[in-house]
C-alpha positions as CSV (number, residue, x, y, z in Angstrom):
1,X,0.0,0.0,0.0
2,X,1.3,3.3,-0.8
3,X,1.5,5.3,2.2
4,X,2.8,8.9,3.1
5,X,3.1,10.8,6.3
6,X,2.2,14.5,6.7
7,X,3.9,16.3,9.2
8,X,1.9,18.9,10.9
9,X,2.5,18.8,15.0
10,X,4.7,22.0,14.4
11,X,4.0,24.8,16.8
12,X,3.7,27.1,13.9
13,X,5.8,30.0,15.7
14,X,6.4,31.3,12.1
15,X,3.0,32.2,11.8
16,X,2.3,33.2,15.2
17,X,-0.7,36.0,14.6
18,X,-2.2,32.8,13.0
19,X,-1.5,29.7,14.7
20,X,-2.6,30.9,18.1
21,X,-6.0,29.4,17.8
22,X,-5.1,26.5,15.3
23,X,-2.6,24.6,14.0
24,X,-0.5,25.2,11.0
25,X,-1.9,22.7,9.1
26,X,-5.2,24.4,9.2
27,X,-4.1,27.8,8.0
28,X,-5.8,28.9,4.6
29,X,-4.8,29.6,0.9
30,X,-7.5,30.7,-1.3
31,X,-10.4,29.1,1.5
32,X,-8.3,25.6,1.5
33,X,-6.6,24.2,4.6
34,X,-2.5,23.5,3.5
35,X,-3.6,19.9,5.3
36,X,-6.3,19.6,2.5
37,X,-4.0,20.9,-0.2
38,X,-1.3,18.1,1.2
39,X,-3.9,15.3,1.6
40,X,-5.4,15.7,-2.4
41,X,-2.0,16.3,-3.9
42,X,-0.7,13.1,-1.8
43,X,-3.8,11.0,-3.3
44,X,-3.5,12.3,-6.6
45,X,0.1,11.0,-6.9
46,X,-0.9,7.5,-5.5
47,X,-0.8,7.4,-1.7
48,X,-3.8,5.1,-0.5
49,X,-2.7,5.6,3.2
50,X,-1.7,8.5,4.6
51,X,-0.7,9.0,8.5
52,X,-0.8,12.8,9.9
53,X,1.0,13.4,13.1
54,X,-0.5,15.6,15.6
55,X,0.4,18.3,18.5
56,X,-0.6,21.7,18.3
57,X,-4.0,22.4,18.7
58,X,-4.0,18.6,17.4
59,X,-8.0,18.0,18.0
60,X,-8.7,20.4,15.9
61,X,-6.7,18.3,12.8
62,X,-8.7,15.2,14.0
63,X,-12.0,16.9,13.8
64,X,-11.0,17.9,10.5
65,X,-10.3,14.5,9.5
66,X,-13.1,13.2,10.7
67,X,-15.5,15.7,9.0
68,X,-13.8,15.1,5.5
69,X,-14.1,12.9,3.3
70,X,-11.1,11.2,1.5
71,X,-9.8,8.8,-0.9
72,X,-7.3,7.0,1.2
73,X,-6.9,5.4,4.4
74,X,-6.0,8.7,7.1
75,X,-4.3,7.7,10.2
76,X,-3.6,10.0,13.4
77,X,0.4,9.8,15.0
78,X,-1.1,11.4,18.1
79,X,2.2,13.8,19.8
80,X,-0.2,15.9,22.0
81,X,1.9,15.1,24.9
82,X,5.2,15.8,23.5
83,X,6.1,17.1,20.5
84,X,8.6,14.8,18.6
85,X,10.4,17.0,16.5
86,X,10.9,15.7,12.6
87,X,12.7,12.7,13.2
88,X,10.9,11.6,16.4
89,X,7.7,12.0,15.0
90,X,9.1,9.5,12.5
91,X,10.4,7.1,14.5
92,X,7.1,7.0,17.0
93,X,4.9,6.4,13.4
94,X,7.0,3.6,12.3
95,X,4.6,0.8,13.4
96,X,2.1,2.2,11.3
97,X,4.1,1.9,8.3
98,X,3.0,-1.6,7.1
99,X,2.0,-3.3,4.2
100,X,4.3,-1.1,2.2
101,X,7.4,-1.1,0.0
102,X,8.2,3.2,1.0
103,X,7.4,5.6,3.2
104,X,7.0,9.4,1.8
105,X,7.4,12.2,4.1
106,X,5.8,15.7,3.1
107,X,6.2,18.8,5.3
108,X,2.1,20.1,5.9
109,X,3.6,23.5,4.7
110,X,5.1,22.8,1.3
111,X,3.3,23.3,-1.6
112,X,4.2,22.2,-4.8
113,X,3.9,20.3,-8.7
114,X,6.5,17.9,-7.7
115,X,5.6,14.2,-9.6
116,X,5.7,12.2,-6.3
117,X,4.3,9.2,-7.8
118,X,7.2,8.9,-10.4
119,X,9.8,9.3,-7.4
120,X,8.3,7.1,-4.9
121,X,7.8,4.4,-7.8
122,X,11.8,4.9,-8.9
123,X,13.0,4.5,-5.4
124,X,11.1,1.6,-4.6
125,X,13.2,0.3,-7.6
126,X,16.3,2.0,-6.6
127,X,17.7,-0.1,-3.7
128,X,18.6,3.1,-1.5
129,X,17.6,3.2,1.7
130,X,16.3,6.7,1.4
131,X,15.8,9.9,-1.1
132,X,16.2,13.4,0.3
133,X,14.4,15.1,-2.3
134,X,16.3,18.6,-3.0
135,X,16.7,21.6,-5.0
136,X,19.7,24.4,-5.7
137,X,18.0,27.1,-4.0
138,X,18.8,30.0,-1.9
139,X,18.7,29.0,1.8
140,X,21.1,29.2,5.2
141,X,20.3,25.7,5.6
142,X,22.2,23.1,3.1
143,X,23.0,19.6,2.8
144,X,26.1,18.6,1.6
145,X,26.6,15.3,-0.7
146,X,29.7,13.8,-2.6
147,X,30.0,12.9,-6.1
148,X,27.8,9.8,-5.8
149,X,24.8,11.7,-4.2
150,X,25.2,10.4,-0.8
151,X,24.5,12.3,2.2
152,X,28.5,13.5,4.3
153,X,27.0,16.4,6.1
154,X,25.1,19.6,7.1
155,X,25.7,23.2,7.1
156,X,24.4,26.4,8.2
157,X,25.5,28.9,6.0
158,X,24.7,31.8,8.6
159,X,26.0,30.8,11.3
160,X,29.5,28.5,9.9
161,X,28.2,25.5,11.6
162,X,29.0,22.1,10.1
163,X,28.1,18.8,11.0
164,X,29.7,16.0,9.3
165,X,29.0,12.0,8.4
166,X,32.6,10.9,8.4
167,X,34.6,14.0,9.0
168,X,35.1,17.4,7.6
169,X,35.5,17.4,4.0
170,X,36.2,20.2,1.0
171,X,34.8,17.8,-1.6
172,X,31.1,18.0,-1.6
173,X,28.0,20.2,-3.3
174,X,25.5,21.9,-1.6
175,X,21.4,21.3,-1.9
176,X,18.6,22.6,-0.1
177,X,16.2,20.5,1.5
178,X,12.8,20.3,-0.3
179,X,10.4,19.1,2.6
180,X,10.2,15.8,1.3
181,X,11.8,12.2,1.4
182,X,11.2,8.8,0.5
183,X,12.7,5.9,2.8
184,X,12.4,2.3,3.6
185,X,9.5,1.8,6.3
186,X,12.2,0.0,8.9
187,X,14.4,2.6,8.5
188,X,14.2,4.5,11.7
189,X,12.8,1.4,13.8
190,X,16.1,0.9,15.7
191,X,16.3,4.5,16.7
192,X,15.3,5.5,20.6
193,X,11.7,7.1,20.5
194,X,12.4,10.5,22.0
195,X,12.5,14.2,20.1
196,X,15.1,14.7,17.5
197,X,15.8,16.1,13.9
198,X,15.0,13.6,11.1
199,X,18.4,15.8,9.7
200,X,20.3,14.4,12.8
201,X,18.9,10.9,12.5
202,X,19.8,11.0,8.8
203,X,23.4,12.3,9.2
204,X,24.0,9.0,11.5
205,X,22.4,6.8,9.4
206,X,24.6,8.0,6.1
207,X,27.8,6.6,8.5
208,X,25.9,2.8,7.0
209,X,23.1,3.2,4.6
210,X,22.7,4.6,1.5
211,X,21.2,8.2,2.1
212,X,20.9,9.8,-1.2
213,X,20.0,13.2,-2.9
214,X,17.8,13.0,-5.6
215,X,17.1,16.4,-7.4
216,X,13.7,17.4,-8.3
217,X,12.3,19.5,-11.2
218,X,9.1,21.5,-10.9
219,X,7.9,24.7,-11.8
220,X,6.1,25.3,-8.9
221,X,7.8,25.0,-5.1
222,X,6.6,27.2,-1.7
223,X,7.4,26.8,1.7
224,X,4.9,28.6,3.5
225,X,6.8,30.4,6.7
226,X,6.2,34.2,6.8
227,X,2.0,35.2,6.6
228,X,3.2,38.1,3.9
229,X,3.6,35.3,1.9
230,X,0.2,33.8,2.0
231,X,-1.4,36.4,-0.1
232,X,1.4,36.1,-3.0
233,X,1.6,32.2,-2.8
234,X,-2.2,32.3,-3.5
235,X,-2.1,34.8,-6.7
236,X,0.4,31.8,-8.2
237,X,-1.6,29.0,-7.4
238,X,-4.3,30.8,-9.3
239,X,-2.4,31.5,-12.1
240,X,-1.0,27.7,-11.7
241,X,-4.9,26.5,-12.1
242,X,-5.8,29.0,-14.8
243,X,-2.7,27.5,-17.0
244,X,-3.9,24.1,-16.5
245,X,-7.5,24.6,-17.4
């Protein structure tokens, strides 16, 4: 079975004169929830299950669920009593990723064209142990992979701080993280269930698997953080939808 897991427990602090009353995942472009936008795009591209971890005003995302109506198998990864961070949100789903040959994470606040289907289907295929879906874009935030794609460290570009798979090395390219990845579903199963970075969790799993960056092409790419970008994120989807019809 296909599945996917949305992350929305985030506190939202980006968004603050927003998210005081309700999650991030409920926030509105154009009169659609971004967890609506995330669930249709993640069932048009395949995903028959999809789990949805839950914090913040996390009730509220469970009412939602349960007053919508979708084409897939929804699943709640309930955090309300501590938030797990990125990776230990992961790790505490893992039992619910059965039945299937991937796992594909997608960050509740990323919008975007990005043929998910065709990458989930070519990793499944690939023999990796996991795809860290990227782009060369502006950010302070980088990973940094060799010549073969695979993941040898992290750096923040404001601040100088490295961290490093195997050591500090000059050899290596920078990409920005994209929001989404593809692994195997026992990847994280040996990991301590406690809060932690799925960056962190990846950086010590590229010391023994095969951690890889696989570029992605697409026209259209947000990552909603600031609320002045809300109203100029929605004028593009507009003109997105008026090109396609």
């Amino acid at each position: 079975m296909n599945t996917a897991m949305i992350l929305a427990a985030g506190l939202g602090t980006r968004l603050k004169e927003l998210t005081h009353d309700k999650p991030k995942a409920l926030v509105e472009i154009n009169g659609k929830t971004l967890l609506q936008r995330t669930i249709e795009t993640l069932i048009a591209n395949g995903f028959e299950r999809i789990i949805i971890n839950v914090h913040h005003f996390g009730n509220q995302i469970i009412e939602f669920v349960n007053t919508h109506t979708f084409n897939a198998e929804i699943l709640i990864s309930d955090e309300q009593q501590q938030l797990m961070d990125t990776g230990g949100g992961i790790i505490q789903a893992t039992p619910l990723f059965t039945d299937t040959d991937a796992v594909l994470i997608h960050n509740v606040d990323i919008i975007s064209d990005v043929n998910l289907k065709k990458h989930y289907q070519d990793f499944i295929h690939s023999g990796d142990d996991a795809w860290l879906l990227t782009q060369d874009r502006e950010t302070a935030r980088k990973l940094l992979f060799n010549t073969e794609n695979q993941l040898v460290g992290w750096k923040n570009k404001s601040t100088e701080q490295y961290k490093w798979v195997h050591g500090a090395t000059e050899n290596y390219k920078e990409k920005a993280f994209s929001g989404m990845h593809i692994f195997k579903p026992t990847l994280f199963a040996d990991f301590e269930k406690k809060p932690v970075s799925v960056i962190d969790l990846y950086l010590n799993l590229a010391q023994r698997k095969q951690i890889i960056s696989k570029e992605i092409q697409t026209k259209l790419w947000f990552d909603l953080g600031k609320i002045e970008q809300i109203e100029s994120i929605g004028e593009k989807l507009k003109e997105n939808e008026k090109h396609k019809n």
